[in-house]
N, CA, C and O of each residue as an XYZ file, in Angstrom:
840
protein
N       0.846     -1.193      0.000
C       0.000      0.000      0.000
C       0.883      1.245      0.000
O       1.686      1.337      0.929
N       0.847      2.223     -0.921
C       1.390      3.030     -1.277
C       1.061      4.789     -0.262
O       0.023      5.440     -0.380
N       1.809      5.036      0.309
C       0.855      6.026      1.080
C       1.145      7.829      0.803
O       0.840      8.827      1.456
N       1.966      7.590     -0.646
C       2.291      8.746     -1.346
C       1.319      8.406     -2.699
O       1.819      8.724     -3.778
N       0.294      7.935     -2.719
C      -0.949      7.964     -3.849
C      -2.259      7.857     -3.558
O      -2.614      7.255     -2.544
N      -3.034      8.355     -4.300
C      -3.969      8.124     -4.408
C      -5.042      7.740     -5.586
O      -5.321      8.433     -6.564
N      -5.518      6.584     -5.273
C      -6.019      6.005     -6.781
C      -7.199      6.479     -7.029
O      -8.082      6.517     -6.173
N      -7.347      6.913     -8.293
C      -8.942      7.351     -8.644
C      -9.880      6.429     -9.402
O      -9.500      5.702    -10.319
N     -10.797      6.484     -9.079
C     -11.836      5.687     -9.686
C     -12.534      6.111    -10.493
O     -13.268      6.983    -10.028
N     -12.742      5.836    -11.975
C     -13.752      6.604    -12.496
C     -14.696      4.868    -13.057
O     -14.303      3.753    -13.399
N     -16.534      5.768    -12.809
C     -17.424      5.129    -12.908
C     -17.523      4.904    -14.439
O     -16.559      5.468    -14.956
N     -18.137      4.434    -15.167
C     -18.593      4.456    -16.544
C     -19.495      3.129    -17.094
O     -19.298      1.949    -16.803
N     -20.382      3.600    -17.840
C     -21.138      2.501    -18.406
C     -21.040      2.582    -20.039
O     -20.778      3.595    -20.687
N     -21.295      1.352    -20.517
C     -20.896      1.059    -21.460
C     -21.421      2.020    -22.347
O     -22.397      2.600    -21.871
N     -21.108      2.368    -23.439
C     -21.976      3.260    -24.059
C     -22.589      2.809    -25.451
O     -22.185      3.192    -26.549
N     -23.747      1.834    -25.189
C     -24.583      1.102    -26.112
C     -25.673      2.232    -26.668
O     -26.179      2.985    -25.836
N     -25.993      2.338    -27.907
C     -27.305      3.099    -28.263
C     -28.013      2.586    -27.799
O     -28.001      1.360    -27.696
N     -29.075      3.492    -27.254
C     -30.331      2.943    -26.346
C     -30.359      2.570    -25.118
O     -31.405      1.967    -24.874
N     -29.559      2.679    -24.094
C     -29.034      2.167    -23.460
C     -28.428      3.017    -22.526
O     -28.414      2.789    -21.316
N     -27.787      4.266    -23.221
C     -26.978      5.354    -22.426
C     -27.557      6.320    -22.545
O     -28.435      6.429    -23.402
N     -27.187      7.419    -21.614
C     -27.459      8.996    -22.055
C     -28.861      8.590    -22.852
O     -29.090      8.790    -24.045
N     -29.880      7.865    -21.714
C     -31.455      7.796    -22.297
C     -31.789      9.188    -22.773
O     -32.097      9.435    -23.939
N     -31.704     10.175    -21.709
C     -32.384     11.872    -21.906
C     -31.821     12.658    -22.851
O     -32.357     13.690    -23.252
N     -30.683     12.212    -23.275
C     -30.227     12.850    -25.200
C     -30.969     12.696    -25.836
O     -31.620     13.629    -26.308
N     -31.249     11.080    -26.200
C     -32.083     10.927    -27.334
C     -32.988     11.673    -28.101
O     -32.968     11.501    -29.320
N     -34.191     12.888    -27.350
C     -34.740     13.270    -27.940
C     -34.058     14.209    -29.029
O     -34.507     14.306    -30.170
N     -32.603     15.091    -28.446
C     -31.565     15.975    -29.015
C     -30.858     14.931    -29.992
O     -30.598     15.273    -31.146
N     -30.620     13.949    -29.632
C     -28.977     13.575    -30.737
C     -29.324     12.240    -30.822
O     -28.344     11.534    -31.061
N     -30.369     11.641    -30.711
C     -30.738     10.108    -31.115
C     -29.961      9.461    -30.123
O     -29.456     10.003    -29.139
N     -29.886      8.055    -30.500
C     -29.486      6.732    -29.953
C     -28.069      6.924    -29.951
O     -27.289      7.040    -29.006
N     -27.784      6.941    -31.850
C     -26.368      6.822    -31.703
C     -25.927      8.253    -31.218
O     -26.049      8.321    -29.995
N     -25.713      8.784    -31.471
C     -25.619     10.217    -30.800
C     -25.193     10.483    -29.607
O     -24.136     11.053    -29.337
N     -26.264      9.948    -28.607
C     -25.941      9.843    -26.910
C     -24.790      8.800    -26.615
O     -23.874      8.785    -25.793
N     -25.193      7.950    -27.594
C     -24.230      6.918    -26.859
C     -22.795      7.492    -27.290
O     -21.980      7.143    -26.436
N     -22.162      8.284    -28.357
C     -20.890      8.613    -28.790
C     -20.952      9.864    -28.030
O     -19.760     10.144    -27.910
N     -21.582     10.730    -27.480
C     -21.660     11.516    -26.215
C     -21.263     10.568    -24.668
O     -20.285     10.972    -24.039
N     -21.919      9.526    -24.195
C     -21.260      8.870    -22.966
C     -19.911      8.460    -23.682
O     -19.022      9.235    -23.328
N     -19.443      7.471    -24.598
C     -17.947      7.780    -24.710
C     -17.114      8.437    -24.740
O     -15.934      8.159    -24.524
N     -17.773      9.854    -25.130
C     -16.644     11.258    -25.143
C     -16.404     11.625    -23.477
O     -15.309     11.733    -22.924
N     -17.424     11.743    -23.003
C     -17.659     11.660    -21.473
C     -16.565     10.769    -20.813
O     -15.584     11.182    -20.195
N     -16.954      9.291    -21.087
C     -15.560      8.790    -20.076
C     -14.128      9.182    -20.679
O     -13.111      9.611    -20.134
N     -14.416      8.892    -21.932
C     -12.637      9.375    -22.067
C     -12.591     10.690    -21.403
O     -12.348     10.558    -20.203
N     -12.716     11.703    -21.712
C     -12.908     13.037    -20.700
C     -12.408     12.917    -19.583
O     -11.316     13.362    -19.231
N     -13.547     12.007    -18.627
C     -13.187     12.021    -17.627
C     -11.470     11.293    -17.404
O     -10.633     11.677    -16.587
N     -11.348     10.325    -18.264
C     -10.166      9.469    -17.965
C      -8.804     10.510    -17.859
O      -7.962     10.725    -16.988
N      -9.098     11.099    -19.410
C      -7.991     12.271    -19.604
C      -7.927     13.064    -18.241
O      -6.860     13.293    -17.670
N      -9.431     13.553    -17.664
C      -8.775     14.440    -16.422
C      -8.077     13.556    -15.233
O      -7.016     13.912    -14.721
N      -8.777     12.366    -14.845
C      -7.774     11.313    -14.104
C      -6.549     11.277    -14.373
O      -5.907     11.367    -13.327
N      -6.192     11.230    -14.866
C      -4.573     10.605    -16.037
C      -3.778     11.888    -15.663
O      -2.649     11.791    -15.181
N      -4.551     13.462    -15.957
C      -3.688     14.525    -15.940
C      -3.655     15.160    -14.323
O      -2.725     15.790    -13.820
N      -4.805     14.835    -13.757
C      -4.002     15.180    -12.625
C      -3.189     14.139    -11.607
O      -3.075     14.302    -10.392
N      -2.705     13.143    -12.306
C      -1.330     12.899    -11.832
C      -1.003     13.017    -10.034
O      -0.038     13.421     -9.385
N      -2.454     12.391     -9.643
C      -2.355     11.864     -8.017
C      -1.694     10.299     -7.326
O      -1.181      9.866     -6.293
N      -2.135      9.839     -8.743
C      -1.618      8.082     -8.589
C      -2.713      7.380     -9.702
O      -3.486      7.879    -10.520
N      -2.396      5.997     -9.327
C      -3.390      5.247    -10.266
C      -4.675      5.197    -10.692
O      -5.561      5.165     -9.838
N      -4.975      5.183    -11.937
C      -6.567      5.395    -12.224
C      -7.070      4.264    -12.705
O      -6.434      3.700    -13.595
N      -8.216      3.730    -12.265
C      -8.817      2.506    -12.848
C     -10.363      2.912    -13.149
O     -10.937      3.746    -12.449
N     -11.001      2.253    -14.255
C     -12.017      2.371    -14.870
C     -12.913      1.362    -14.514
O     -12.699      0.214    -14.904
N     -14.113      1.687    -13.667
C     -14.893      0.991    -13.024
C     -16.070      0.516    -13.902
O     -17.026      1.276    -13.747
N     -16.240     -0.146    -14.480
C     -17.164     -0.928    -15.883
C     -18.398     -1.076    -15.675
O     -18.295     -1.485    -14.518
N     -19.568     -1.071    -15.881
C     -20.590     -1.350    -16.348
C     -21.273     -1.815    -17.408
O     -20.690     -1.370    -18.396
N     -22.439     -2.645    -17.834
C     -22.473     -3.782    -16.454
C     -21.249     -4.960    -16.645
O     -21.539     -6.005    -16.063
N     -19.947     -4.982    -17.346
C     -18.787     -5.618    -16.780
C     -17.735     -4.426    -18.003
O     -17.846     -3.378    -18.639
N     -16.709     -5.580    -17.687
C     -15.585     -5.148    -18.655
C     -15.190     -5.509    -20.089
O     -14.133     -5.261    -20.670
N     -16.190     -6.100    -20.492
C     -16.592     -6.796    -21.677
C     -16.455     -5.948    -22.916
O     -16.028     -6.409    -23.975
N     -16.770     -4.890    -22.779
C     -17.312     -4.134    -24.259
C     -15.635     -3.720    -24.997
O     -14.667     -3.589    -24.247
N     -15.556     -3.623    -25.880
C     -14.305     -3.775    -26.751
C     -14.013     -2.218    -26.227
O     -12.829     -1.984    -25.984
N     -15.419     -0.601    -25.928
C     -14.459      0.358    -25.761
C     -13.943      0.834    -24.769
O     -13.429      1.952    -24.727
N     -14.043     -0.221    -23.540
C     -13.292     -0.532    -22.618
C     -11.787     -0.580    -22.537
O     -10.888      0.046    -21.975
N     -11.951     -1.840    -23.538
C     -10.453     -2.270    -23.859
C      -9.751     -1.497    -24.574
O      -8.534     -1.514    -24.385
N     -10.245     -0.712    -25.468
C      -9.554      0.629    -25.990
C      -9.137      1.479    -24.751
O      -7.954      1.761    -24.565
N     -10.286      1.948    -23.771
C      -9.607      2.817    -22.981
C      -8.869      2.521    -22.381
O      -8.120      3.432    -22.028
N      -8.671      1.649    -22.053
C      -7.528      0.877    -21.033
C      -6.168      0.791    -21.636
O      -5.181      0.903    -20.908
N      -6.026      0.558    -23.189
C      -5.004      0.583    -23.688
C      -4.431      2.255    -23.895
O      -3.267      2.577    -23.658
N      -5.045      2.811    -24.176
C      -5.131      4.327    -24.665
C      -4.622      5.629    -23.292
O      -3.968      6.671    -23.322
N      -5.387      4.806    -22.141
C      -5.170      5.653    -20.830
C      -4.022      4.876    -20.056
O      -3.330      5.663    -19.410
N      -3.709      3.824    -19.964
C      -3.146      3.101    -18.928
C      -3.764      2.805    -17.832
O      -3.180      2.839    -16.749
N      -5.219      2.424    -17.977
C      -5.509      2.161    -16.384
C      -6.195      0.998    -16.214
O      -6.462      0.516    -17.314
N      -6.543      0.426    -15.424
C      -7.050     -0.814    -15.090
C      -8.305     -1.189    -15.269
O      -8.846     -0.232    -15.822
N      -9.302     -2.283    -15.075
C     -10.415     -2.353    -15.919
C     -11.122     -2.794    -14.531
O     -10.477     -3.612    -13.875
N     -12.006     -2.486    -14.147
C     -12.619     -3.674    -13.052
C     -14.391     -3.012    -13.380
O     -14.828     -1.939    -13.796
N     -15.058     -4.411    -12.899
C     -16.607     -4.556    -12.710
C     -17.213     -4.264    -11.459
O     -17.336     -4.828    -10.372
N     -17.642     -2.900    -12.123
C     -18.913     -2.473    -11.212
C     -19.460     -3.970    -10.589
O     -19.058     -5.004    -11.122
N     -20.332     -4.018     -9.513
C     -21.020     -4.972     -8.958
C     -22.248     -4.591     -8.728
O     -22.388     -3.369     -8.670
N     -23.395     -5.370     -8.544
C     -24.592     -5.094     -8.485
C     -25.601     -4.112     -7.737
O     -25.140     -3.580     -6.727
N     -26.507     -3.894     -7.978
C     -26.993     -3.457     -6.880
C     -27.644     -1.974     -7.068
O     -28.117     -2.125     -8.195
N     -27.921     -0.859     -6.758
C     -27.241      0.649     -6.655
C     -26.629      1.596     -7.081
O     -26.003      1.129     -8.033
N     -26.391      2.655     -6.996
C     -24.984      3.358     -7.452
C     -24.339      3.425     -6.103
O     -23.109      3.419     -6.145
N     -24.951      3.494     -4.773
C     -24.784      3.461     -3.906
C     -24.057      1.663     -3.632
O     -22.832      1.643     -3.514
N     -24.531      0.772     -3.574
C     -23.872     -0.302     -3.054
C     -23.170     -0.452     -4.075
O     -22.515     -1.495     -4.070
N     -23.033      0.322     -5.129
C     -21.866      0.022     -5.938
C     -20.627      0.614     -5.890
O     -19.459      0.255     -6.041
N     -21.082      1.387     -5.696
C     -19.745      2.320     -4.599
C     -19.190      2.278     -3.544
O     -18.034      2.578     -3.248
N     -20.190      1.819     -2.817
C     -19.303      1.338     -1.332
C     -18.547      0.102     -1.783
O     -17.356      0.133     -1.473
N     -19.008     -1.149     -2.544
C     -17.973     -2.058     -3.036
C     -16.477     -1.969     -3.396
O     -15.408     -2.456     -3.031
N     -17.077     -0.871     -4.533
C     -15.680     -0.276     -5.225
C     -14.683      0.207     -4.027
O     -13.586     -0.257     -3.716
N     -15.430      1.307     -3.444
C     -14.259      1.530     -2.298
C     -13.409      0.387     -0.933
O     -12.323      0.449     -0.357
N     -14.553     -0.549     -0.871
C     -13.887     -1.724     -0.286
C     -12.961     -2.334     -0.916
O     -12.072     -2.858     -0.245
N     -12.926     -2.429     -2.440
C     -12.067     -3.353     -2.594
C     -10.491     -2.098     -2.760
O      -9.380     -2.283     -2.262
N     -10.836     -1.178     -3.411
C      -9.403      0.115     -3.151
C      -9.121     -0.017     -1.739
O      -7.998     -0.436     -1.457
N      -9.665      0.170     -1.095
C      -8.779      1.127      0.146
C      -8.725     -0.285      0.385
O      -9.468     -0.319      1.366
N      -8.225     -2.016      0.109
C      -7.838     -2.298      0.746
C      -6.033     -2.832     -0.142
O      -5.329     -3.827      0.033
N      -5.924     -2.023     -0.755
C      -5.389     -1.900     -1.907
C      -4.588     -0.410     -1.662
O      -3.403     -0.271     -1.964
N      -4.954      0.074     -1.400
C      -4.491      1.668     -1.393
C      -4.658      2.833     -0.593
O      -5.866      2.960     -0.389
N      -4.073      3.657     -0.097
C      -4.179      4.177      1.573
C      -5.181      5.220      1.006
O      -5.851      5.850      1.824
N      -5.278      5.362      0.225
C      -6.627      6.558     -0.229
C      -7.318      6.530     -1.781
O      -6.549      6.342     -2.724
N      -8.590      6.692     -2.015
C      -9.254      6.899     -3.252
C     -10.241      7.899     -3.570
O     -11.021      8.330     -2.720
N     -10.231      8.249     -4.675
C     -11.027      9.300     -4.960
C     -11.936      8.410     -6.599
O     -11.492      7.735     -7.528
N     -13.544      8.977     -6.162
C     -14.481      8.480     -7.501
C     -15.068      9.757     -7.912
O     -15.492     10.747     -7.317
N     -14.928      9.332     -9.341
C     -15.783     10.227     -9.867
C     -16.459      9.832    -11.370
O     -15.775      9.323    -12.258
N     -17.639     10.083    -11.501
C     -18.661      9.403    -12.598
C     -17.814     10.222    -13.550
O     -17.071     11.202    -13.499
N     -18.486      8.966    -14.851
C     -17.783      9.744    -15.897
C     -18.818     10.957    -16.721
O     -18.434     11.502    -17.756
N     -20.343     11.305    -15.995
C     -20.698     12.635    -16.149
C     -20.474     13.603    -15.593
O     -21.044     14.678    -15.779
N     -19.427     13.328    -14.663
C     -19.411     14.563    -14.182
C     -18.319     15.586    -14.465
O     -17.327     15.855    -13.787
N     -18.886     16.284    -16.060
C     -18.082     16.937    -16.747
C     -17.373     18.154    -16.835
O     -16.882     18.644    -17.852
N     -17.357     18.701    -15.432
C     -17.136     19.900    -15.278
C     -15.991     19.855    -14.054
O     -15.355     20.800    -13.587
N     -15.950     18.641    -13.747
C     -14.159     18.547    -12.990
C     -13.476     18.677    -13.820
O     -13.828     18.642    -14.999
N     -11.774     18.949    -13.235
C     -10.866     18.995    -14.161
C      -9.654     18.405    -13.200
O      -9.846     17.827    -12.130
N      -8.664     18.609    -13.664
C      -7.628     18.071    -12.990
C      -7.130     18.722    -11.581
O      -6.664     17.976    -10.720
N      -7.217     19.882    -11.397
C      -6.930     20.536    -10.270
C      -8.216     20.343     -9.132
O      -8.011     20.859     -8.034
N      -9.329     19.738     -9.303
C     -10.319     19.384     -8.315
C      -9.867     18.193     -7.906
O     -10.239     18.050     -6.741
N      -9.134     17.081     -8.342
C      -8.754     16.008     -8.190
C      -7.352     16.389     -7.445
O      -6.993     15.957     -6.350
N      -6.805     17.089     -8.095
C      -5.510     17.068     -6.447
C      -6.307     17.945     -5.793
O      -6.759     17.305     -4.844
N      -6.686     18.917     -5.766
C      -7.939     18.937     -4.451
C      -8.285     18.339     -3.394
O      -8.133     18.560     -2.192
N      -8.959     17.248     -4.231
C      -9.285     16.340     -2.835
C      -8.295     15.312     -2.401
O      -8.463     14.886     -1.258
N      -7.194     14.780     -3.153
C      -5.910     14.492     -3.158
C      -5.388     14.869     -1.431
O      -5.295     14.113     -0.464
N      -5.098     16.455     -1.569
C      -4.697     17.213     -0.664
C      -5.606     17.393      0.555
O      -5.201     17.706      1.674
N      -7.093     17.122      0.157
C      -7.808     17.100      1.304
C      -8.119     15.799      2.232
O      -8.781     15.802      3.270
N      -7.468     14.659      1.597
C      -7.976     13.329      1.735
C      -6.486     12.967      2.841
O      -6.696     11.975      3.538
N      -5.405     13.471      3.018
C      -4.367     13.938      3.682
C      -4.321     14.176      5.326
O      -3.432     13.816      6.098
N      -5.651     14.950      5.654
C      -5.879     15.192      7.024
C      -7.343     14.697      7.055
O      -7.812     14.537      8.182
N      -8.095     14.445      6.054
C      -9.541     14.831      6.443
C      -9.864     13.266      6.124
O      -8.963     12.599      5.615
N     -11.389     12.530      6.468
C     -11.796     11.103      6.373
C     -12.375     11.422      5.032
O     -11.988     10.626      4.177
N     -13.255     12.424      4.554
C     -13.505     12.332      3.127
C     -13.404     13.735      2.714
O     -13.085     14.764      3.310
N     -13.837     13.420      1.294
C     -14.007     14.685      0.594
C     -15.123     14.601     -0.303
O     -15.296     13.422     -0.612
N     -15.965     15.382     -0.857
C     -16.778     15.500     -1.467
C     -16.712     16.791     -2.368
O     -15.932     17.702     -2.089
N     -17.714     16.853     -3.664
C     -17.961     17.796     -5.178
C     -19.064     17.638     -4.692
O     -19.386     16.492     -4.379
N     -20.099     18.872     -4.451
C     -21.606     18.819     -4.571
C     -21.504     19.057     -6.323
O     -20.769     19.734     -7.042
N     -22.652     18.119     -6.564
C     -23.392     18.698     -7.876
C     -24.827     20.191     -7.716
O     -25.697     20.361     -6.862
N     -24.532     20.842     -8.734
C     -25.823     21.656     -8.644
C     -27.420     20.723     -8.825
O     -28.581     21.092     -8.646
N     -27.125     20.051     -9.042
C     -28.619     19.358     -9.189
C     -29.112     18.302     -7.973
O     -30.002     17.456     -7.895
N     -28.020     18.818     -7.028
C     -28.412     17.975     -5.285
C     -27.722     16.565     -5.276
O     -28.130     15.867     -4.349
N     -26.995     16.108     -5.892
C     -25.924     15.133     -5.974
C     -24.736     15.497     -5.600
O     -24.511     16.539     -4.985
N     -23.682     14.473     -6.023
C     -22.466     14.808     -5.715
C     -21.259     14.421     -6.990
O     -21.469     13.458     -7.726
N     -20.508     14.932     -7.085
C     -19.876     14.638     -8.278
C     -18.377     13.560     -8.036
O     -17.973     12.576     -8.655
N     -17.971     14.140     -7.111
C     -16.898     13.290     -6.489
C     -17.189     13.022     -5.090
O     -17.952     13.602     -4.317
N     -16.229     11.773     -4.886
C     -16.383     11.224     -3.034
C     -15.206     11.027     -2.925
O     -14.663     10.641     -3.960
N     -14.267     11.201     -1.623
C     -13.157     10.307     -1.943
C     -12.487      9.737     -0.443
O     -12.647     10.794      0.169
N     -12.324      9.501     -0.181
C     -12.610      8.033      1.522
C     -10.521      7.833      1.539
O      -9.606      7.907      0.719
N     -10.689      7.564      2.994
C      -9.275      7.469      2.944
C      -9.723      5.954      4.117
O      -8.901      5.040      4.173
N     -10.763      5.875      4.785
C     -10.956      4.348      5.359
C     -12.747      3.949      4.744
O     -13.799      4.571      4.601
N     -12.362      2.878      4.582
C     -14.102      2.076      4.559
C     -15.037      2.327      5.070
O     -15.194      1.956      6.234
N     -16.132      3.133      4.328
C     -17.603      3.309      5.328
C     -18.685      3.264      4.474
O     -19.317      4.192      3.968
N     -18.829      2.009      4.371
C     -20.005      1.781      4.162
C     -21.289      3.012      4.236
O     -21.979      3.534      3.360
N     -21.230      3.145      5.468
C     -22.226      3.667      5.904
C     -22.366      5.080      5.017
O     -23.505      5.541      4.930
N     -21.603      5.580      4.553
C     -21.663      6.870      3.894
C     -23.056      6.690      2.554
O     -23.818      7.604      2.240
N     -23.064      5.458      2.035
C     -23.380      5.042      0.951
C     -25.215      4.311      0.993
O     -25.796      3.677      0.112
N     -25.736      4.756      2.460
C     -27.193      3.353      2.826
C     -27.628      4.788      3.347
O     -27.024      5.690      3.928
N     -29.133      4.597      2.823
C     -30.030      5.459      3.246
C     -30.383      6.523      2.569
O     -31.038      7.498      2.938
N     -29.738      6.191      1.190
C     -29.730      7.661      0.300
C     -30.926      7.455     -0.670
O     -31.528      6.434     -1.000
N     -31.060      8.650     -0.990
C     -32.505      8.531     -2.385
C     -31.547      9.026     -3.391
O     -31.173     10.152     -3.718
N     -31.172      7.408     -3.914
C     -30.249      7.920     -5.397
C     -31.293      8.415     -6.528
O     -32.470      8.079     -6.660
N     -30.525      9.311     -7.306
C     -31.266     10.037     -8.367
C     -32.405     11.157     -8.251
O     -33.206     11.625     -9.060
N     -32.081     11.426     -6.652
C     -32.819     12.706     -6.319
C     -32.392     13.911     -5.873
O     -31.198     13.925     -5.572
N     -33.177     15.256     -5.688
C     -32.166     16.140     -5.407
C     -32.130     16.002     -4.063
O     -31.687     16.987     -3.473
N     -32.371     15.327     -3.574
C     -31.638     15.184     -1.847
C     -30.743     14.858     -1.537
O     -30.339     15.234     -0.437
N     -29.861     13.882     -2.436
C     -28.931     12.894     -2.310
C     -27.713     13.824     -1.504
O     -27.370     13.191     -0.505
N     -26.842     15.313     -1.638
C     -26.334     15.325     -1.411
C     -26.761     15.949      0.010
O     -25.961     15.807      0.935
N     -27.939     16.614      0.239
C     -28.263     17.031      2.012
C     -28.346     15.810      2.398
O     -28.059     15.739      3.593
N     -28.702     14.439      1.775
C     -29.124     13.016      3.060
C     -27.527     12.533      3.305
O     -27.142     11.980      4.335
N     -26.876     12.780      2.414
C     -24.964     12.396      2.761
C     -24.624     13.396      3.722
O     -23.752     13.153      4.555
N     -25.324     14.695      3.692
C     -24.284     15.572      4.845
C     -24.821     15.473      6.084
O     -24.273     16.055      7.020
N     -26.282     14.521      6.324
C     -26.554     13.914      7.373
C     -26.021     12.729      7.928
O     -26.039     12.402      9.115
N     -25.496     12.048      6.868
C     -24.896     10.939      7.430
C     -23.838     10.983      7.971
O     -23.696     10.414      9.054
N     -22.451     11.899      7.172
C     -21.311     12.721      7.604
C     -21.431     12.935      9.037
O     -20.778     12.225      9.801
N     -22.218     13.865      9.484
C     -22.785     14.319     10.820
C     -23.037     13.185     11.503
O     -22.145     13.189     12.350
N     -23.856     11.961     11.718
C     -24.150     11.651     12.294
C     -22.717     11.006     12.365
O     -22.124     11.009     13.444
N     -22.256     10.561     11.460
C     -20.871      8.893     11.391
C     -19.617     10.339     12.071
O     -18.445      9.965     12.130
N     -19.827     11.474     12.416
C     -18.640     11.967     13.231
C     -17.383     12.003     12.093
O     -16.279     11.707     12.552
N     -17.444     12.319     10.734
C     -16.433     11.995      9.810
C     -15.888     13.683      9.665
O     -16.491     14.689      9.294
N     -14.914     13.534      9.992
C     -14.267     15.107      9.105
C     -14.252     14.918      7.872
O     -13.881     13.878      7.328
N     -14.750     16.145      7.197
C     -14.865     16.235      5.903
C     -14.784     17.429      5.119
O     -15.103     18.521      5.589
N     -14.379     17.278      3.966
C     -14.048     18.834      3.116
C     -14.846     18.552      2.374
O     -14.967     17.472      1.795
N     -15.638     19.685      2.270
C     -16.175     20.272      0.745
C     -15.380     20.805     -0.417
O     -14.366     21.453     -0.157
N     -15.789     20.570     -1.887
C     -14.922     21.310     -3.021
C     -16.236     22.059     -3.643
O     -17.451     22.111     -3.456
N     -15.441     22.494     -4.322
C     -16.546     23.581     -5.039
C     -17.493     22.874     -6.114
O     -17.080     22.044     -6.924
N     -18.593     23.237     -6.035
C     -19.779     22.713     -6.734
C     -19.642     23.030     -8.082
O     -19.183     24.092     -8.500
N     -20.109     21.953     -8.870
C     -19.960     21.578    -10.191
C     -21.278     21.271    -11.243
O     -22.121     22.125    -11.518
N     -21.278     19.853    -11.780
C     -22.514     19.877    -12.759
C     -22.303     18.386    -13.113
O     -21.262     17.775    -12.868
N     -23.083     18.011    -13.544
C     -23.017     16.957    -13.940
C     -23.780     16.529    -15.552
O     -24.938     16.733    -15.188
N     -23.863     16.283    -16.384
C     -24.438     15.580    -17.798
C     -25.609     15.152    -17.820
O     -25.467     14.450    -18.822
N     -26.713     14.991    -17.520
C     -27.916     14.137    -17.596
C     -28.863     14.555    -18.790
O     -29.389     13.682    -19.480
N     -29.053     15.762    -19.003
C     -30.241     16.544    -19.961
C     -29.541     17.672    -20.940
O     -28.456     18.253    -20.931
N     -30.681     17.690    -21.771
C     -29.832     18.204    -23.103
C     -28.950     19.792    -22.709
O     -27.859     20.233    -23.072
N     -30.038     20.330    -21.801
C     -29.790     21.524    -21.233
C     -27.785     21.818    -20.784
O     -26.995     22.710    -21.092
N     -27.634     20.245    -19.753
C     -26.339     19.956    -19.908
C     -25.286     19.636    -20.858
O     -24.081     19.863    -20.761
N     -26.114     18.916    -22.047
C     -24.929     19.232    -22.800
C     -24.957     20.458    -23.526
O     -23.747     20.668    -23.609
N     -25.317     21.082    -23.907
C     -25.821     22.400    -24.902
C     -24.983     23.416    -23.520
O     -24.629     24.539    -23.878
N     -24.792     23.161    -22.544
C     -24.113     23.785    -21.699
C     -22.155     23.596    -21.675
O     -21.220     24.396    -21.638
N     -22.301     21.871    -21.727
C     -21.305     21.713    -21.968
C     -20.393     21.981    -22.899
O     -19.247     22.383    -22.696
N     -21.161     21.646    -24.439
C     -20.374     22.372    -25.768
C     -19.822     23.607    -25.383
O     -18.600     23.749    -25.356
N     -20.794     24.751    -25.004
C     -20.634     26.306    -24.837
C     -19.731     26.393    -24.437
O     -18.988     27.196    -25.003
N     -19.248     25.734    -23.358
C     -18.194     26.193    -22.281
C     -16.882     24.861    -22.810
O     -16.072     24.357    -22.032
N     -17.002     24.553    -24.253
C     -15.625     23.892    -24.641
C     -14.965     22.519    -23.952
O     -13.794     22.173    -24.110
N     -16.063     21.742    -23.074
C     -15.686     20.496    -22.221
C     -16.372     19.418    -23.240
O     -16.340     18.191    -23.140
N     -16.951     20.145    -24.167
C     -17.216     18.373    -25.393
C     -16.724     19.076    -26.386
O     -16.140     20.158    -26.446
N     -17.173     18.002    -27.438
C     -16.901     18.479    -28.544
C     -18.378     18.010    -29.362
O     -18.845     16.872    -29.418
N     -18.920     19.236    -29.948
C     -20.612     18.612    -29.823
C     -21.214     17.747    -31.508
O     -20.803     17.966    -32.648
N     -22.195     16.851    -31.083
C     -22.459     16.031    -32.385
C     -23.288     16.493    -33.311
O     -24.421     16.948    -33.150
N     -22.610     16.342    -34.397
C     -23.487     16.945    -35.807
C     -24.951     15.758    -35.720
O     -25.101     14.539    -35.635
N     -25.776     16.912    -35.799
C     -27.149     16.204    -35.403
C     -27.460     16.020    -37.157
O     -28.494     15.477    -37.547
């Protein structure tokens, strides 16, 4: 266990037409969204990769199967592993069980959440140092990054995933589990067209000829 790194996790699902980036479709079709979630994880990978905290591995959905997996993995250098069932929530607490027992600290972050960059990631890098976690609120009541330096489950049970509560029911749990914790500055995340038509503007995609 390395205790000058920290490994990042980035989430990602496969990016099948029909399948991904459902709420594009009406904007950019099937194929469309789905070559939008691939631009997305690579994105995200590139910002993993560049901020240069320690190892990055690509957390798969629903496995590691899909060939543009295996591209990214060759392309980024990072490791491939399978999401596990369940949640985004029990899928995350997994993921972090099996890192931190692997690595003295980790940081996750979905691959929509397109408005990190590399300096939010040593961010929490630097905050994960003194503090038990760190967290990215999303503007839409989520969270964009988490990043745990011991196992807690508990951070991850009791939440209403996919709502805007998700990130006030985590800063109850924080509170109650006694965890020191840093906040980073609030961000955005990809879900609706509104987001990407946001994202093009501001030069973090590169947008699809409809």
């Amino acid at each position: 266990m390395s205790e000058l790194e920290t490994t990042v996790l980035v989430f990602a699902r496969a990016p099948e037409a029909g399948r991904t980036k459902t709420r594009l479709i009406p904007l950019l079709g099937a194929d469309g969204a789905a070559r939008i979630s691939a631009q997305l994880t690579q994105r995200a990978l590139r910002v993993a990769v560049d901020a240069a905290i320690g190892p990055v591995e690509l957390w798969c959905a629903p496995d590691c199967s899909h060939d543009f997996f295996e591209r990214c993995r060759d392309r980024y250098g990072v490791s491939l592993h399978a999401q596990s069932g369940g949640d985004i929530g029990a899928r995350m607490a997994q993921a972090f069980d099996d890192v931190l027992r692997r690595h003295a600290r980790a940081v996750l972050i979905g691959a929509d959440a397109v408005s990190l960059q590399p300096a939010d990631l040593r961010a929490a890098d630097v905050a994960l140092r003194s503090r038990d976690a760190v967290f990215a609120p999303a503007e839409d009541g989520g969270y964009l990054l988490v990043g745990l330096r011991v196992r807690q489950a508990a951070v991850f049970e009791g939440i209403a995933w996919g709502s805007a509560g998700v990130w006030s029911q985590t800063l109850a749990v924080i509170d109650r589990l006694g965890l020191h914790a840093q906040t980073l500055a609030t961000g955005y995340d990809l879900d609706r067209p509104d987001d990407y038509r946001r994202a093009v503007a501001e030069g973090l995609l590169v947008p699809e000829l409809c």
